[in-house]
OpenMM code with the backbone's topology and positions (N, CA, C; nanometers):
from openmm import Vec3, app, unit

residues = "UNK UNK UNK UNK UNK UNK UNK UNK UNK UNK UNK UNK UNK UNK UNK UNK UNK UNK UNK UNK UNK UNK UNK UNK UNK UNK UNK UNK UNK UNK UNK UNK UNK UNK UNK UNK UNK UNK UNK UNK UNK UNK UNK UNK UNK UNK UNK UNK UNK UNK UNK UNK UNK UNK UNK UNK UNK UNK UNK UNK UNK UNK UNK UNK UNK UNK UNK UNK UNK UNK UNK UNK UNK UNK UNK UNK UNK UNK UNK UNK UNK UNK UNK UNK UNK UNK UNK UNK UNK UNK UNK UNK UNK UNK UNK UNK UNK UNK UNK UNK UNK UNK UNK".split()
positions = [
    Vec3(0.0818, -0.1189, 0.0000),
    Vec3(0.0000, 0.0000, 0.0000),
    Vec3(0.0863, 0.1255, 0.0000),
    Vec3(0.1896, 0.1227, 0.0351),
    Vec3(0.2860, 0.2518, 0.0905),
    Vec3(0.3557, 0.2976, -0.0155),
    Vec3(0.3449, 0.1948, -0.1089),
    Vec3(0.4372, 0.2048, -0.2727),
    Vec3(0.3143, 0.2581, -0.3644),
    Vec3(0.2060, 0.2764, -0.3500),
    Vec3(0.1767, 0.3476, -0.4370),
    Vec3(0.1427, 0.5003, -0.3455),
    Vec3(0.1483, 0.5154, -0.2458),
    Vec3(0.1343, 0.6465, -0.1817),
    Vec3(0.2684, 0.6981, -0.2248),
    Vec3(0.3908, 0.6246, -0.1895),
    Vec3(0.5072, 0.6912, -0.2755),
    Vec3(0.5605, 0.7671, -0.3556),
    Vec3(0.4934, 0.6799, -0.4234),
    Vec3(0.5179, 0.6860, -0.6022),
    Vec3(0.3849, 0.8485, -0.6587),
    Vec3(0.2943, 0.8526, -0.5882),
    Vec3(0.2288, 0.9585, -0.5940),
    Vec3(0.2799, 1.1196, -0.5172),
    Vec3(0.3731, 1.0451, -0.4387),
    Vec3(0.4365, 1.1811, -0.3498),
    Vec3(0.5724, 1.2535, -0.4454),
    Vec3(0.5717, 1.1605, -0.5799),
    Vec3(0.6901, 1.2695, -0.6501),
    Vec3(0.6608, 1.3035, -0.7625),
    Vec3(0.4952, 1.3272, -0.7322),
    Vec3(0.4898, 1.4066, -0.8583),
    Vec3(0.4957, 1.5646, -0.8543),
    Vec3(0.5197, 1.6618, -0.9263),
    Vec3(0.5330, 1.7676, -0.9074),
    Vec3(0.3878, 1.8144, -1.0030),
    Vec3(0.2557, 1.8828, -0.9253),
    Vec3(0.1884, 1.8986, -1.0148),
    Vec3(0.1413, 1.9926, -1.0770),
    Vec3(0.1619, 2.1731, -1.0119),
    Vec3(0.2122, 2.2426, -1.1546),
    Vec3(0.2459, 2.2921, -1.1468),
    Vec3(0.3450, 2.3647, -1.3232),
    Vec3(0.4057, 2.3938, -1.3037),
    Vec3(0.3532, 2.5433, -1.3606),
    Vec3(0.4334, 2.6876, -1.3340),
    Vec3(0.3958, 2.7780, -1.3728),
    Vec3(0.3524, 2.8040, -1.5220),
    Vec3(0.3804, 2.7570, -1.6287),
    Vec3(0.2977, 2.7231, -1.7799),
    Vec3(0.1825, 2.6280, -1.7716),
    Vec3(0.1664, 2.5397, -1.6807),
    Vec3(0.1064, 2.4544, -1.6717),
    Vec3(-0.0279, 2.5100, -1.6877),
    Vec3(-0.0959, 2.5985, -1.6024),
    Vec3(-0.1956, 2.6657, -1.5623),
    Vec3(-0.2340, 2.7801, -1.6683),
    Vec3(-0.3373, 2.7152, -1.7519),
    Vec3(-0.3294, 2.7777, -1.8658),
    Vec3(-0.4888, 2.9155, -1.8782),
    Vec3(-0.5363, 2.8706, -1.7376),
    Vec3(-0.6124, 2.9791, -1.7471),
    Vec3(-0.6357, 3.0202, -1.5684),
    Vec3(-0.6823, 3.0967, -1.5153),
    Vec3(-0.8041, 3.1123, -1.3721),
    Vec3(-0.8489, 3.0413, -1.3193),
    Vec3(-0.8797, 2.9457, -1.4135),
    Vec3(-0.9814, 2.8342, -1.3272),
    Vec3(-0.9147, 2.7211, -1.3325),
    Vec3(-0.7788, 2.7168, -1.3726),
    Vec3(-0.7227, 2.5834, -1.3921),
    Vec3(-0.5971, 2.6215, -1.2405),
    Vec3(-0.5944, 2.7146, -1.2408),
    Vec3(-0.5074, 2.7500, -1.1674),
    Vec3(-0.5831, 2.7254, -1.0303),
    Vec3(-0.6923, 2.7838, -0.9999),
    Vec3(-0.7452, 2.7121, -0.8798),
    Vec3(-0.7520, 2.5796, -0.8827),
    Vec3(-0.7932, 2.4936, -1.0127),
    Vec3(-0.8054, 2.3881, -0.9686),
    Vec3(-0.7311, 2.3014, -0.9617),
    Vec3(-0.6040, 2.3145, -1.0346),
    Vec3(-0.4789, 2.2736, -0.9763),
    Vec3(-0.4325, 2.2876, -0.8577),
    Vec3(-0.4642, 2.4255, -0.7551),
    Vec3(-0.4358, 2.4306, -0.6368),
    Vec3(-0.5409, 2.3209, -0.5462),
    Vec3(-0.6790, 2.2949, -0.5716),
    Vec3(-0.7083, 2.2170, -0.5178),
    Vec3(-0.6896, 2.0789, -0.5552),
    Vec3(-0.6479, 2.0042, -0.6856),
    Vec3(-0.5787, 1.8742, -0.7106),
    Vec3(-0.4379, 1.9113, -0.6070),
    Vec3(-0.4040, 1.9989, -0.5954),
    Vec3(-0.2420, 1.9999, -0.4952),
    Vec3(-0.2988, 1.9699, -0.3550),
    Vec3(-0.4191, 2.0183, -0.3257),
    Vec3(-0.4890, 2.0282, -0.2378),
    Vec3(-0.5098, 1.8347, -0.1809),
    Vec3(-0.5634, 1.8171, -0.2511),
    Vec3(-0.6173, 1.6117, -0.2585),
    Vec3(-0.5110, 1.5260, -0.2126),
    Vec3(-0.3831, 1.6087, -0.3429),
    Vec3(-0.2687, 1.4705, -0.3243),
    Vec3(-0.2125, 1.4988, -0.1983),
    Vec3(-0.2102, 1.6736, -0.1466),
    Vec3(-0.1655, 1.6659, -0.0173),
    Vec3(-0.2393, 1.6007, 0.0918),
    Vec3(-0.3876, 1.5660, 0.0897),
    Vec3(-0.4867, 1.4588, 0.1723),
    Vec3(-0.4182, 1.3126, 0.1848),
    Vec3(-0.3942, 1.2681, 0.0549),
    Vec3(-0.3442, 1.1898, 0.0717),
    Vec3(-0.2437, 1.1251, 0.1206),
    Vec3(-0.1242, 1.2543, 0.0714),
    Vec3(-0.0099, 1.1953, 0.1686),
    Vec3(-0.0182, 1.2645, 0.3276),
    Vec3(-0.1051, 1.3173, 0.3452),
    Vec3(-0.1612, 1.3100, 0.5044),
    Vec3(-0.1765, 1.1816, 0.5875),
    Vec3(-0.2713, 1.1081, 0.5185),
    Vec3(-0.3330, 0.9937, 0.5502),
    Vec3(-0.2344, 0.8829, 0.5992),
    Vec3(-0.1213, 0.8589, 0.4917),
    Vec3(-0.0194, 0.7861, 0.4943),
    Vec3(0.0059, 0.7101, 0.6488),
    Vec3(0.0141, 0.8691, 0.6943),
    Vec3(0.0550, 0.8022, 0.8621),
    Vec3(-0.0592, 0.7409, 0.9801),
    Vec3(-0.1129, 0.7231, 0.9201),
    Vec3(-0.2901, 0.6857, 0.9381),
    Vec3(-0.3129, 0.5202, 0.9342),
    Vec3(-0.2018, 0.4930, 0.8355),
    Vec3(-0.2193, 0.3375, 0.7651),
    Vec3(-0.1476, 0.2429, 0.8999),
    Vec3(-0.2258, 0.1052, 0.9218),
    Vec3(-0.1105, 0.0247, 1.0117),
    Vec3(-0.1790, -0.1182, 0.9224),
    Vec3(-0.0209, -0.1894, 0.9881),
    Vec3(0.0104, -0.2848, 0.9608),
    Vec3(-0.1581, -0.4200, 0.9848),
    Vec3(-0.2212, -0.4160, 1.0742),
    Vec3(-0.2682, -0.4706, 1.1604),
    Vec3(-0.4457, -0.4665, 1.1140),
    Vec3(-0.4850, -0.3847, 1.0614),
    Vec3(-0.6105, -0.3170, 1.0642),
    Vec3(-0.6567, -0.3102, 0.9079),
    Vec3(-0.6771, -0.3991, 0.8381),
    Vec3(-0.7047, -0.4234, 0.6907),
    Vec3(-0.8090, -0.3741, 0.6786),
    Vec3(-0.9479, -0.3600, 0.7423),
    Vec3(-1.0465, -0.2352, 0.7631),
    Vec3(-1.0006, -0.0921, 0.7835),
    Vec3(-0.9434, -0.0814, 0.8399),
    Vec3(-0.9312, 0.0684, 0.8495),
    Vec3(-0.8389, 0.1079, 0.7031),
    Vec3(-0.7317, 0.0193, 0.6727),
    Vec3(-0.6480, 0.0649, 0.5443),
    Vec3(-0.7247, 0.0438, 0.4514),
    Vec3(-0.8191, -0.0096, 0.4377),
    Vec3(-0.9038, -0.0318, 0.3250),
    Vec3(-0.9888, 0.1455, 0.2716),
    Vec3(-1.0548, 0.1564, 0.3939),
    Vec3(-1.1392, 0.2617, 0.4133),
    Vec3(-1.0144, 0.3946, 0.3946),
    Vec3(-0.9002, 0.4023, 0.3923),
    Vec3(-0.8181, 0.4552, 0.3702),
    Vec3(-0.7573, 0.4658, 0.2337),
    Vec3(-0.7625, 0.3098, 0.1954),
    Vec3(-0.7585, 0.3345, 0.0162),
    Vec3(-0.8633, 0.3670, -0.0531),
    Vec3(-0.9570, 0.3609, -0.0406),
    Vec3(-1.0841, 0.4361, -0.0814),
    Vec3(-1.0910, 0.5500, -0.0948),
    Vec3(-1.0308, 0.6688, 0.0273),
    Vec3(-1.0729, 0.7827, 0.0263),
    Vec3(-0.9470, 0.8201, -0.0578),
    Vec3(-0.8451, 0.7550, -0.0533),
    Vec3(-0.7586, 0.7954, -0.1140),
    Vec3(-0.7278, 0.7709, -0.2913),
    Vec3(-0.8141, 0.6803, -0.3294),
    Vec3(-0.8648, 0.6603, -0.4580),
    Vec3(-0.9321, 0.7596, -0.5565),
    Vec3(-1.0513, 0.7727, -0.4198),
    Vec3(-1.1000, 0.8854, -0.4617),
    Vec3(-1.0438, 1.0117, -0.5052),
    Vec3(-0.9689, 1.0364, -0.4079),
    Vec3(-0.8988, 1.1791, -0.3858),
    Vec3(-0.8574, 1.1869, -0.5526),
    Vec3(-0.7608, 1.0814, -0.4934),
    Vec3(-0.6346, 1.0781, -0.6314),
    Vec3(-0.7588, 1.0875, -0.7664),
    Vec3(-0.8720, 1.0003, -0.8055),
    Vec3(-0.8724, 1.0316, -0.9152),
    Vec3(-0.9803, 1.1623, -0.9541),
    Vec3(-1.0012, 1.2224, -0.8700),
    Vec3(-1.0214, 1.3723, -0.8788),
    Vec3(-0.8943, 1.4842, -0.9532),
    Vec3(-0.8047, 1.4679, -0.8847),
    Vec3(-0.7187, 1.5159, -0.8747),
    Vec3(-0.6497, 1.5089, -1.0458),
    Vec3(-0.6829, 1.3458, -1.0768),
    Vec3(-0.6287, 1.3061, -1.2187),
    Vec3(-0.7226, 1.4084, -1.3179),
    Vec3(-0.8563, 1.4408, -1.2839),
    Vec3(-0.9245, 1.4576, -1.3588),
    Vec3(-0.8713, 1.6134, -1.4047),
    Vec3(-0.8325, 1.6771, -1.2818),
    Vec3(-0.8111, 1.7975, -1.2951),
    Vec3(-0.6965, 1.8484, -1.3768),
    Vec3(-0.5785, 1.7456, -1.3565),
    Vec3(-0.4651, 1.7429, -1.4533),
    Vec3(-0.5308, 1.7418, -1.5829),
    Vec3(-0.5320, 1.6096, -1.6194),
    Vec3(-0.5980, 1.5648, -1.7908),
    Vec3(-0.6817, 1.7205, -1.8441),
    Vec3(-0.7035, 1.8017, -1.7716),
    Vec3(-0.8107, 1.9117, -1.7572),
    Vec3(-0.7120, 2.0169, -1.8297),
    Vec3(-0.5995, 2.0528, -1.7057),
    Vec3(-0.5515, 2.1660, -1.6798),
    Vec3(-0.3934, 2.1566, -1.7255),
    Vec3(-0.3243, 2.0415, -1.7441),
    Vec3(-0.1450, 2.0167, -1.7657),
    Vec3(-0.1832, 2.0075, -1.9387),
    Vec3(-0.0727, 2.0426, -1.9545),
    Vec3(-0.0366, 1.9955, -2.1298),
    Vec3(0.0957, 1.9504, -2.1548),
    Vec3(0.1257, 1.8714, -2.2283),
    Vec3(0.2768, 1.8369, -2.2542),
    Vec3(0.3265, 1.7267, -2.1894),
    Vec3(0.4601, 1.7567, -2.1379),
    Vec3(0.5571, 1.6792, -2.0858),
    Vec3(0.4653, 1.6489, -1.9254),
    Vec3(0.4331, 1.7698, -1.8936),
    Vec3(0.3618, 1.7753, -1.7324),
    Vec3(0.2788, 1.6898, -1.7493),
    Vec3(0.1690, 1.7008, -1.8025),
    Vec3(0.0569, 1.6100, -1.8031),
    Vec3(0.0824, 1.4499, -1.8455),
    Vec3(0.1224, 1.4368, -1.9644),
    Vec3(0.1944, 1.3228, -1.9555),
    Vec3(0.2489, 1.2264, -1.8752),
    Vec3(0.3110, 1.3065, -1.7769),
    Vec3(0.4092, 1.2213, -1.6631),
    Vec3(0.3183, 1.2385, -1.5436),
    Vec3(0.2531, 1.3233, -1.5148),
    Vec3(0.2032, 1.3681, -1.3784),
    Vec3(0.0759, 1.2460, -1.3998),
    Vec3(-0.0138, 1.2881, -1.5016),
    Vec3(-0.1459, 1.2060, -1.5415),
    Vec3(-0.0682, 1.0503, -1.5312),
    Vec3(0.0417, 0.9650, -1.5872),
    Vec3(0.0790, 0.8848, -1.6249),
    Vec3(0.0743, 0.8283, -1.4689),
    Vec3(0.1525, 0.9197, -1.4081),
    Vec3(0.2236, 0.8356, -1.2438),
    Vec3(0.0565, 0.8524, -1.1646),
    Vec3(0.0191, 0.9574, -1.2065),
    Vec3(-0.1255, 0.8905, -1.1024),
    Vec3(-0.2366, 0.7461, -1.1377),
    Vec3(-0.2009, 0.7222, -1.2420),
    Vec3(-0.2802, 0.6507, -1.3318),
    Vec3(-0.2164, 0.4786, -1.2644),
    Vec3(-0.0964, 0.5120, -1.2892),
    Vec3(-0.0309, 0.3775, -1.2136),
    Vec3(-0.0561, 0.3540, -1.0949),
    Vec3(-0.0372, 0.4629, -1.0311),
    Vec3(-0.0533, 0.4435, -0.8519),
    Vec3(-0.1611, 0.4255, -0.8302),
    Vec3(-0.2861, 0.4771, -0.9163),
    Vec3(-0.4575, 0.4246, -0.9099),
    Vec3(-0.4423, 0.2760, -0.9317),
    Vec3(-0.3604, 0.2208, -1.0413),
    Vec3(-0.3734, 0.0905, -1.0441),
    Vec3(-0.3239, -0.0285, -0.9723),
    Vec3(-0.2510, 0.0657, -0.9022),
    Vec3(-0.2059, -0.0638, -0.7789),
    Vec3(-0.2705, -0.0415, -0.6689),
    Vec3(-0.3529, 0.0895, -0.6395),
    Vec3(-0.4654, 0.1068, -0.5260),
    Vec3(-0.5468, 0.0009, -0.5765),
    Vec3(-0.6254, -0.0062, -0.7304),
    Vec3(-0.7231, -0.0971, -0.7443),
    Vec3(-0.6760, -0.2572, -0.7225),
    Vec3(-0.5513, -0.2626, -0.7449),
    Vec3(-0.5272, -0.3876, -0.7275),
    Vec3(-0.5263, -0.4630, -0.5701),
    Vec3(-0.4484, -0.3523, -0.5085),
    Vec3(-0.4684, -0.3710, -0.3863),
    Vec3(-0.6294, -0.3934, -0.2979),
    Vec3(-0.7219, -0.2934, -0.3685),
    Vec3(-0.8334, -0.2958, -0.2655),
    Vec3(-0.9035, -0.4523, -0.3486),
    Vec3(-0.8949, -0.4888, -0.4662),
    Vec3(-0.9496, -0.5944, -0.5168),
    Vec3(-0.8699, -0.7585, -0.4493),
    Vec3(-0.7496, -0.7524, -0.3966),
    Vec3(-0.7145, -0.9059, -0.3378),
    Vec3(-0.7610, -0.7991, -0.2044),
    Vec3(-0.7327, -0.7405, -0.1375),
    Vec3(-0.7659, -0.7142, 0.0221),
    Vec3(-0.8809, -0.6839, 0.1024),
    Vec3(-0.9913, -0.6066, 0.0086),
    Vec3(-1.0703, -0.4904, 0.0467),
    Vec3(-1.1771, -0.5453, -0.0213),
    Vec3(-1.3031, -0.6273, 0.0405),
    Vec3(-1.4460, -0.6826, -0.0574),
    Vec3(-1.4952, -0.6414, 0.0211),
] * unit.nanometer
topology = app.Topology()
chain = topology.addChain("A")
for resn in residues:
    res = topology.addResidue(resn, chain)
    for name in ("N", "CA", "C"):
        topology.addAtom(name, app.Element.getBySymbol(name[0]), res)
């Protein structure tokens, strides 16, 4: 579970061209807003408690693919590409994860 919270903590998500209008610019601050929820949560997770981390990858699923939506929205280029790309993966090992752990 901690490897895809990781792998979501290096994305950089925008960058000053990135934000191509007002409203992308807020809403990039609130996708900055999500992924920072998420890596909040992180320290939240234990070893022991497959209910509670579950209910933890969930919200954090969520988060994250809000957050994707807002990229695919608001990045162009190289940014979006890589930023959209690494959330897309780390969604897919959340789904993988909540599908063997989390019914």
């Amino acid at each position: 579970m901690r490897r895809a919270l990781t792998a979501l903590f290096l994305l950089a998500l925008a960058s000053p061209a990135a934000a191509q209008s007002g409203t992308c610019a807020r809403d990039l601050a609130d996708a900055d807003a999500l992924v920072a929820a998420v890596q909040a949560r992180e320290k939240d997770f234990s070893e022991n408690d497959d209910a509670k981390n579950c209910r933890l990858l969930r919200q954090n699923r969520a988060d994250m693919v809000a957050a994707t939506a807002i990229m695919r929205r608001c990045l162009t280029g190289h940014d979006r590409s890589e930023n959209v790309g690494q959330m897309e993966d780390s969604l897919g090992y959340i789904d993988a994860v909540l599908a063997a752990k989390c019914r």
